[in-house]
N, C-alpha and C positions, 0 to 999 in steps of 0.2 A: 766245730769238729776239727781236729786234729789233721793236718795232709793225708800221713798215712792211714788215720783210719776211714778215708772215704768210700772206699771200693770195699768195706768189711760190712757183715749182716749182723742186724740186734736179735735177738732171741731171749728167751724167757726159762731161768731155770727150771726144769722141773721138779726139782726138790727143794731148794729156798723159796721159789718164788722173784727171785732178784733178773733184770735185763744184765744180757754179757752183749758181747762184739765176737763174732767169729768170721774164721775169713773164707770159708764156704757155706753155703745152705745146709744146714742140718736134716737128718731125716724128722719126723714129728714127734718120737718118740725116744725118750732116753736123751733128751736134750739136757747136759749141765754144765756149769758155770766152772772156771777153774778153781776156786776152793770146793767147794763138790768135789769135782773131780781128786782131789790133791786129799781130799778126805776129812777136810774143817767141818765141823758143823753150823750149822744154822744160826744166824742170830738168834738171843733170845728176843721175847718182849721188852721192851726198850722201858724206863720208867715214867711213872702217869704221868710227872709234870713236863718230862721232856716232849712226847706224843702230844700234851694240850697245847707247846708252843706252837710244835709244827703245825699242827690240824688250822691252828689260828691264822699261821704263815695263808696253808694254801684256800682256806674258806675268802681270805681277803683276794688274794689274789684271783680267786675264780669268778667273784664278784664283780671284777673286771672286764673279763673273758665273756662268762655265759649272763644267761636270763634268766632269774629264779620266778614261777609265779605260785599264786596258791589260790586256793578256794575256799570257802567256808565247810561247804557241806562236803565235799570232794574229801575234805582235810581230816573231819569226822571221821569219814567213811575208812579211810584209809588207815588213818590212826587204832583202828579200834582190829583190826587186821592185825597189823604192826604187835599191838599190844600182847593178843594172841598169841603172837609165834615168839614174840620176845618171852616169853613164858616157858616156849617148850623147848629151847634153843638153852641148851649147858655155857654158861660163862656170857651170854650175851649183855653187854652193855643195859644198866637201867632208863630208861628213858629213852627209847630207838623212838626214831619219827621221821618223818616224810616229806621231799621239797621236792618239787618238781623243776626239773628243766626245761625251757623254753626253747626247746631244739626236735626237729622231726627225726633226726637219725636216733637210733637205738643207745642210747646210750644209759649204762648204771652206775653207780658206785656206790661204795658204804667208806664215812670216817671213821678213824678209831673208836670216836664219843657216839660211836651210834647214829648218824647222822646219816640217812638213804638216800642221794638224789636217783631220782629215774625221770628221763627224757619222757614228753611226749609222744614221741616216735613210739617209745615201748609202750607206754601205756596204749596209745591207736592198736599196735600191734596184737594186744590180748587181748582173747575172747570171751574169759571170764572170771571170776573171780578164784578158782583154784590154781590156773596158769599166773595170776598176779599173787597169789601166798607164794606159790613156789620161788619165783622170780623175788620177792621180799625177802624172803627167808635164807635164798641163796647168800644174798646180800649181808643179813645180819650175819650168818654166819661165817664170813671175814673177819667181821669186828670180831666177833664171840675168841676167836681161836688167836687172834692177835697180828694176822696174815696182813689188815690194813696197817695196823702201826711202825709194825719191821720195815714194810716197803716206804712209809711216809718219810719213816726217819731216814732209813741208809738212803735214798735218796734225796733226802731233805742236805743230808751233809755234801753230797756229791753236789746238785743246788748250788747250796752256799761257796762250797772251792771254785764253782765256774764262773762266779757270778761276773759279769764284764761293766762297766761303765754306770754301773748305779741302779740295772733294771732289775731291780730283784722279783717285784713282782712276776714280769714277764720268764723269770729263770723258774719261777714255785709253779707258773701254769703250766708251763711245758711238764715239770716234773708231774704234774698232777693227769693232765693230759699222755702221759707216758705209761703213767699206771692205767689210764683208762683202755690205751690201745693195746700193751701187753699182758696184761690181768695178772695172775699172783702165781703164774705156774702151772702146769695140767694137773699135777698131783692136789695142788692145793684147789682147785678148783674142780676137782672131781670129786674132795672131800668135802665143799660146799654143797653141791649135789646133793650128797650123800643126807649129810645133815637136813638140807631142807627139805628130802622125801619125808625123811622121818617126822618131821614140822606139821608135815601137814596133811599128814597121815592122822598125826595125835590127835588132830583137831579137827577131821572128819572130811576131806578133802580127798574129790576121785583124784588118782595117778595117769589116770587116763590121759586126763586134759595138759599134764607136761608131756607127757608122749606124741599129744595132737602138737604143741606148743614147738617142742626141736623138731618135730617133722618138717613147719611152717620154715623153719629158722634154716636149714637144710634147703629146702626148695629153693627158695632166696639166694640163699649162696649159688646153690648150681645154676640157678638163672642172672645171676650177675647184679641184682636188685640194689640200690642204691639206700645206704643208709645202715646196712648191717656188717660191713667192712671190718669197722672196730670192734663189735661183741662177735662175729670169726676167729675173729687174729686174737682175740685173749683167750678163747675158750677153746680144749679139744674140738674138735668135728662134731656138728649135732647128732648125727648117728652114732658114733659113739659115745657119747652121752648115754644118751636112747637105751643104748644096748647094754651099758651099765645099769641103768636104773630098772630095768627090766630083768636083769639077775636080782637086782635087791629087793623086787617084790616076789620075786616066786617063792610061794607057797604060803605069802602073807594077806593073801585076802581075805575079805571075811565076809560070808555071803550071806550074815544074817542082816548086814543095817546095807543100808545105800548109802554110798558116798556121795558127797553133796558137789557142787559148782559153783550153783549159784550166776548161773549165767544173767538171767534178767534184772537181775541184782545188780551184778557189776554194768551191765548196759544202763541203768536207769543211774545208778550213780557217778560213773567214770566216762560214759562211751559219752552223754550226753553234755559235759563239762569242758570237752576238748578244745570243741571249739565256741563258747561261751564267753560270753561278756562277762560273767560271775569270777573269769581269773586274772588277778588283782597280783602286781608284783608282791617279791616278798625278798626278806633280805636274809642273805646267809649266811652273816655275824651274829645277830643272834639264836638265840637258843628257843624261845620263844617268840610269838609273835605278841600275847599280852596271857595275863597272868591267867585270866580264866582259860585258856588252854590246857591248864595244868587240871580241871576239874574234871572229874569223873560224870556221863552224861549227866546220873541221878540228881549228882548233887547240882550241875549244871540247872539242872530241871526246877529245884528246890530252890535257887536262887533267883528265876524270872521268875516265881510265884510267889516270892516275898518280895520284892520292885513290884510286882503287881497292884500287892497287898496296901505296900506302902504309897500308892500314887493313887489308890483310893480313899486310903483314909485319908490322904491331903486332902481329896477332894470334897471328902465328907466333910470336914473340919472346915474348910473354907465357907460351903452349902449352910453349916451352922452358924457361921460367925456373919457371915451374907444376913441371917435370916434374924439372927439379934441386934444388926443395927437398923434392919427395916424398921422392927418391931417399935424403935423408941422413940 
């Protein structure tokens, strides 16, 4: 950092999305950047192949930094969630899917390709599974709108200009780290919101349980709670929040079905995994962890019961040939 700008404060445009340096505390509201202000507009979407290199920069780079783990059944469970709201979610990346962080504070992100890390921390933190669509869905819809690739790149090149004495790794984590602590904007991030009410609304999901969810997140902050610092400082105030998304349902409920949760659901799949021997590193260069991942349960299904099939008829075939050279 530069002499003079040590005594300056980072802030977070509210309308790009992009960190400036100002050299007072900002109020919360009406926060922008001097192209903003000066009347530029916004980057667009930057192009797919330029997004794949960076994305590639910081997955290497964070591989460094954090602990990716995974679960088998966890991984299921989660994926088929994901699946879901990638569905109801306009513009979202084909193929979103889910790594967990091997970190207790609350931490989320989404990469341009779709790619969801959430902390531990946050998973411990929900209580069910309509507060975890929300919190996913938030997520995809960064990717969806292009919010993670603008912020990857423009600071992927800021990055590369600082870079000092060869550690580039350590320049891509900070960068990555940077977006995790100042998120993508209040406007951009209210339109996340936005989006993932409607997510999981579609797909039959009480609203309730985000209203229990920022109330939790709120309390937290007012009590000084360790581990929620960073999802604070990138997101409005949870009460505000709150207070938006409760204009966005009035007068849309619907009080012929029940909105579902699925709380014992998410406890027997998620709550019980935390802390389990069953999570197994996992690496967050690739895309996959091995090809049948890519299969849909059914066929999933159809496939151990042809291995089945096939390790009986060896066995039968062996039983016969066993029993023709007793025979002679």
């Amino acid at each position: 950092m530069r002499e003079e700008d040590r005594q300056r404060f980072v802030f977070t445009c509210g309308k790009c999305g992009l960190p400036f340096l100002a050299d007072e505390i900002l109020p919360q509201s009406g926060q922008r950047c001097g192209d903003c202000q000066a009347g530029k507009a916004p980057p667009e979407v930057p192009e797919e192949a330029l997004t794949g290199a960076m994305e590639e920069e910081v997955r290497a780079a964070l591989s460094l930094r954090w602990s990716f783990v995974t679960s088998p059944s966890l991984t299921v469970y989660m994926q088929r969630l994901v699946n879901q709201l990638e569905s109801r979610i306009p513009g979202a990346p084909a193929g979103c899917r889910v790594v967990l962080v091997d970190d207790w504070s609350m931490r989320t992100l989404a990469l341009p390709s779709g790619l969801i890390l959430i902390s531990l921390g946050t998973l411990a933190f929900l209580q069910d599974e309509a507060e975890l669509a929300f919190v996913l869905a938030h997520e995809i819809a960064h990717a969806a709108s292009g919010d993670a690739a603008v912020r990857l790149v423009r600071l992927g090149y800021h990055a590369a200009a600082s870079e000092r004495n060869g550690a580039v790794d350590d320049v891509w984590t900070e960068t990555v780290l940077d977006l995790v602590r100042l998120g993508y904007g209040r406007e951009r991030e209210r339109n996340a919101d936005a989006v993932a009410l409607n997510a999981i609304l579609a797909i039959g999901y009480d609203a309730v349980s985000v209203g229990r969810y920022l109330a939790r997140i709120q309390e937290c902050v007012r009590a000084g709670t360790s581990g929620v610092d960073e999802l604070a400082a990138a997101h409005p105030p949870a009460d505000d929040r709150s207070r938006r998304l409760d204009r966005a349902l009035f007068g849309r409920s619907r009080r012929d079905s029940a909105p579902k949760t699925n709380r014992e659901v998410f406890r027997r799949a998620a709550g019980q995994h935390i802390l389990a021997a069953d999570l197994v590193p996992a690496d967050l260069t690739q895309d996959h962890d091995s090809e049948g991942d890519d299969l849909p349960a059914e066929n999933a299904g159809s496939g151990n019961l042809f291995r089945l099939a096939a390790v009986i008829a060896a066995l039968a075939a062996i039983i016969i040939f066993v029993g023709l050279m007793l025979s002679q």
